[in-house]
C-alpha positions in Angstrom: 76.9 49.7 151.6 77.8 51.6 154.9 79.5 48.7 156.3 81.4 48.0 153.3 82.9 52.2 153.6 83.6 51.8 156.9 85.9 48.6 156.5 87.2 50.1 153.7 88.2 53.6 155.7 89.2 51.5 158.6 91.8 49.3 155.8 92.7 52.6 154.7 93.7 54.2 158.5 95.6 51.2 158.9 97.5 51.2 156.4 98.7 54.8 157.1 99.1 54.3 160.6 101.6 51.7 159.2 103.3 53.7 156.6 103.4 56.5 159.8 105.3 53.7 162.3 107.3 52.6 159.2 108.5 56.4 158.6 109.4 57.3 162.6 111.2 53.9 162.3 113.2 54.6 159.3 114.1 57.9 160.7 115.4 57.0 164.2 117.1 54.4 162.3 118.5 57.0 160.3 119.3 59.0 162.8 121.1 56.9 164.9 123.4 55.1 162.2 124.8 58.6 161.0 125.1 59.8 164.6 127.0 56.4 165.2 129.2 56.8 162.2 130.5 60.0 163.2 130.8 60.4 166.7 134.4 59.3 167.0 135.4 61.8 164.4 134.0 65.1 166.5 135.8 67.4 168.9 133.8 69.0 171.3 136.5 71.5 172.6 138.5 73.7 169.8 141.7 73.0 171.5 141.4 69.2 170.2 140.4 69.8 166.8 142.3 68.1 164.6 144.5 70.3 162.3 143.4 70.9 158.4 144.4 72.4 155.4 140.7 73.7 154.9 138.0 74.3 157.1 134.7 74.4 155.8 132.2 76.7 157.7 128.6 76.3 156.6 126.5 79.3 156.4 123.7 80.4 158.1 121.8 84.0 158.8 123.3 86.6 160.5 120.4 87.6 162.3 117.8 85.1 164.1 114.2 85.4 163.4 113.4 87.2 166.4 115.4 90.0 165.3 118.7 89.6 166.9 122.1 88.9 166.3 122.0 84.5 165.5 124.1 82.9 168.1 124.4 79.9 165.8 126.8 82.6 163.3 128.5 83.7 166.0 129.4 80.5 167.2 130.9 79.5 164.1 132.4 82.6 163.2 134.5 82.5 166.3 135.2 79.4 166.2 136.8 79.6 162.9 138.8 82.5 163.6 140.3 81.2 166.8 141.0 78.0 164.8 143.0 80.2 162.1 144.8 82.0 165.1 146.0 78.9 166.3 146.7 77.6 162.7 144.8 74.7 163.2 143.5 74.9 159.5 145.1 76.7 156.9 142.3 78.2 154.7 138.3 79.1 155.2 135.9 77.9 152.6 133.2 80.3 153.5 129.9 78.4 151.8 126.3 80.1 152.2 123.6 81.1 150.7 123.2 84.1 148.4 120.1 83.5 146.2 119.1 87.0 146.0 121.1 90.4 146.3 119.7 91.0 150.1 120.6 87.7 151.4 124.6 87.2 151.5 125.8 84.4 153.6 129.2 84.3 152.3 129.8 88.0 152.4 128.7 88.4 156.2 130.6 85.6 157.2 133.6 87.3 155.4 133.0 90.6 156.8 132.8 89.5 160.3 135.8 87.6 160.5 137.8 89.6 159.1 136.8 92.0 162.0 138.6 89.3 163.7 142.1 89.8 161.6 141.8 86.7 159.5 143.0 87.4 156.3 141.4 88.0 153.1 144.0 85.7 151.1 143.1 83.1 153.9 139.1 82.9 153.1 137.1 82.0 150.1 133.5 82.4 149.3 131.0 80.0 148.1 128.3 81.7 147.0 126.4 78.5 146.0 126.9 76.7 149.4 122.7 76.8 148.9 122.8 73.4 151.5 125.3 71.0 153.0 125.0 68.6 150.4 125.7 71.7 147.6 128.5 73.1 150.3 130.1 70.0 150.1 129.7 68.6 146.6 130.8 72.1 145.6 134.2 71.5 148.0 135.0 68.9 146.3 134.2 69.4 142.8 134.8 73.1 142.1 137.4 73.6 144.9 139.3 70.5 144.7 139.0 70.2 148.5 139.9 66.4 149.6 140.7 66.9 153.7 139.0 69.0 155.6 137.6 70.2 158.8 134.1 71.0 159.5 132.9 73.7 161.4 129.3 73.7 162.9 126.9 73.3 165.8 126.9 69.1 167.1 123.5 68.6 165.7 124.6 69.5 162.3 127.9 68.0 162.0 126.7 64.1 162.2 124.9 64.6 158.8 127.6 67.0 157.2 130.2 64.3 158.0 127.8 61.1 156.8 127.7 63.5 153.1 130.8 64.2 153.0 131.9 60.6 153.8 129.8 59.2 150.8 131.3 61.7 148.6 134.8 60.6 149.5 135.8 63.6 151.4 138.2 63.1 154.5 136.8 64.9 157.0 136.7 65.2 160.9 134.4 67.7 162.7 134.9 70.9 165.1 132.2 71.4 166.8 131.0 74.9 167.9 129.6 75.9 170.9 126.1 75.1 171.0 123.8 78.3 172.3 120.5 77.2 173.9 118.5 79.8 171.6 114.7 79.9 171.4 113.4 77.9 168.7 116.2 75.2 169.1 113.4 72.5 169.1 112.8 73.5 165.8 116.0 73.4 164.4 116.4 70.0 166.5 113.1 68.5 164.5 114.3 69.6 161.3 117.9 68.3 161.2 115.9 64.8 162.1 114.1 65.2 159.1 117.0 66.3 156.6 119.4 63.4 158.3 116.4 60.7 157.1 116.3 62.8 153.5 120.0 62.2 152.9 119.5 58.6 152.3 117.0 59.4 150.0 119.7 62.2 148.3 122.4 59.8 148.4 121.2 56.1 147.5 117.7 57.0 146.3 117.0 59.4 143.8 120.7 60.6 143.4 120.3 64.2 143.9 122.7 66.6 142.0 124.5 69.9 143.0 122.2 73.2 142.2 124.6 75.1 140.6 128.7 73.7 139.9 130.5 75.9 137.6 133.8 75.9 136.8 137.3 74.3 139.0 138.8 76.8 140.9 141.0 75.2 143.7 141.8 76.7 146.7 145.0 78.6 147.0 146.4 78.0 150.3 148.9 81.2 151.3 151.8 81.6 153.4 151.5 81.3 156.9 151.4 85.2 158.5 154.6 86.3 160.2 153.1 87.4 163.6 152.5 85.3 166.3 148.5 84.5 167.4 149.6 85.9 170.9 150.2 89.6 168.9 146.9 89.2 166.9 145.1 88.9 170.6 146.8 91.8 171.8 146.0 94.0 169.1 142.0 92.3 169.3 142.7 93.7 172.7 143.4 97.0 172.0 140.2 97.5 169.9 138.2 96.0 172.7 139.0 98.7 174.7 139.2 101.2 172.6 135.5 100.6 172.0 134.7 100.5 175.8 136.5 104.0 176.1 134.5 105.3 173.1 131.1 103.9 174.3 128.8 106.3 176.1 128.6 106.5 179.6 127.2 104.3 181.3 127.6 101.7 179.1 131.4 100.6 180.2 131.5 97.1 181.3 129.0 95.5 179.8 128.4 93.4 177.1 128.5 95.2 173.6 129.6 94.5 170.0 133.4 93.7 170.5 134.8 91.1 168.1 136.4 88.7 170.4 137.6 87.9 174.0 141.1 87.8 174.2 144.2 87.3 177.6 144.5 91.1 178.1 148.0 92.1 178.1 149.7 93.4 181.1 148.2 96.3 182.7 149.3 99.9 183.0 151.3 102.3 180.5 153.5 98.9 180.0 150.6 97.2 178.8 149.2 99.5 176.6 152.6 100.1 175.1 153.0 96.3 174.1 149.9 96.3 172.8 150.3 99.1 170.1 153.2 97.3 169.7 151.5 94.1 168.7 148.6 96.0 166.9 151.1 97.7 164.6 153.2 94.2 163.8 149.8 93.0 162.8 148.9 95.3 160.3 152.4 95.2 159.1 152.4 91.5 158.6 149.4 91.3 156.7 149.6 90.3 153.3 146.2 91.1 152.2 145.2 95.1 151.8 141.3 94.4 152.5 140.4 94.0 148.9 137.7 92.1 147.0 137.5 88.4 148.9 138.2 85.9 146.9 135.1 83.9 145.8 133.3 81.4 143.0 130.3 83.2 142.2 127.5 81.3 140.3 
């Protein structure tokens, strides 16, 4: 009777040892054939992506588990306003997660770039972006999105592109510069995982959109009548504003300042063109800070 267990647990190891090998197989596989598939179709330097009407940014928390600021948002959120600077796209889809009132993707995306003088009439929210498959689908279905450029970190933008491929979205990707943060082997490990549960989404059990609602197509607005090199100066001017306004001691270093900009020319000149600039920004705008735009589920 003992004998006849053990060659029955021993049948039974095997054949989850097999299904195991069968699974790590499937998934490099997997992994490989979307990275494949989309490697021709992603910039590495911002300077070469491709121009857009839209560019999608995908959402992600503002601050990182440890407890500071998440260099993965910050990546992407200067990336998409430099990007908007140099009119590269046209519009933001700003897609995230907001499944309760103290989680707000969207919102801080918004929020921080238009720190960075992108304008409200130039970004929309998605406030059912719950995934990149939802982000996407959503694009597509409720913002009648059909090109676009992706914005996100290298790792991600293999298996956004691969979605947004089989949805029929044309689509190239921007990638973002990729911080070495702690817990990277994590995110690493679980993006190898979700790229071997697309097929599965896509060709398997035909996964659906959480939440569509109705069409509301993007509006793309007229370009802004300032130049990008008068938005920098006036970044500029708030940069060191700040410095001036920071304690002492604390001049030099690294704070909160919304961007890194070509300081204009030094000395009462400089300072001059800059308020210069500064005030043809504001004056240019076409948005007065209201409400952003937004589909909200």
């Amino acid at each position: 009777m003992y004998r006849k267990w053990g060659v029955g647990l021993r049948a039974l190891l095997m054949t989850l040892g097999a299904l195991v090998v069968c699974l790590i197989i499937a998934g490099v596989a997997a992994n490989l054939w979307m990275v494949e598939r989309t490697r021709g179709r992603i910039d590495h330097q911002l300077s070469q992506c491709v121009e857009a009407p839209v560019g999608i940014v995908f959402g992600t928390s503002l601050w990182s588990r440890q407890g500071g600021r998440n260099p993965y948002f910050a990546a992407r959120i200067e990336a998409a306003a430099s990007l908007m600077r140099d009119r590269r796209v046209e519009h933001l889809l700003l897609s995230g997660d907001n499944r309760t009132r103290y989680y707000n993707e969207p919102v801080s995306m918004w929020r921080e770039l238009r720190a960075q003088r992108v304008r409200d009439v130039d970004m929309t929210l998605d406030y059912a972006g719950f995934s990149t498959f939802d982000t996407l689908v959503r694009a597509q279905a409720v913002f009648d999105v059909e090109r676009a450029l992706l914005i996100s970190q290298a790792w991600h933008l293999p298996r956004a592109m691969f979605i947004a491929d089989a949805l029929g979205l044309e689509v190239e990707g921007c990638a973002v510069q990729d911080e070495q943060a702690e817990g990277i082997w994590r995110l690493r490990a679980r993006e190898w995982l979700a790229r071997l549960a697309t097929l599965g989404d896509l060709y398997l059990w035909g996964r659906e959109a959480y939440f569509l609602g109705p069409e509301e197509p993007l509006v793309i607005a007229e370009p802004p009548r300032v130049s990008a090199q008068a938005v920098a100066a006036s970044l500029h001017l708030q940069k060191q504003k700040r410095l001036r306004e920071a304690p002492a001691g604390q001049n030099g270093t690294k704070g909160d300042v919304d961007a890194e900009v070509t300081s204009p020319g030094e000395g009462p000149e400089g300072e001059e063109e800059a308020s210069g600039s500064l005030s043809a920004a504001d004056t240019a705008r076409e948005s007065a800070y209201d409400s952003p735009s937004s589909s909200a589920p």
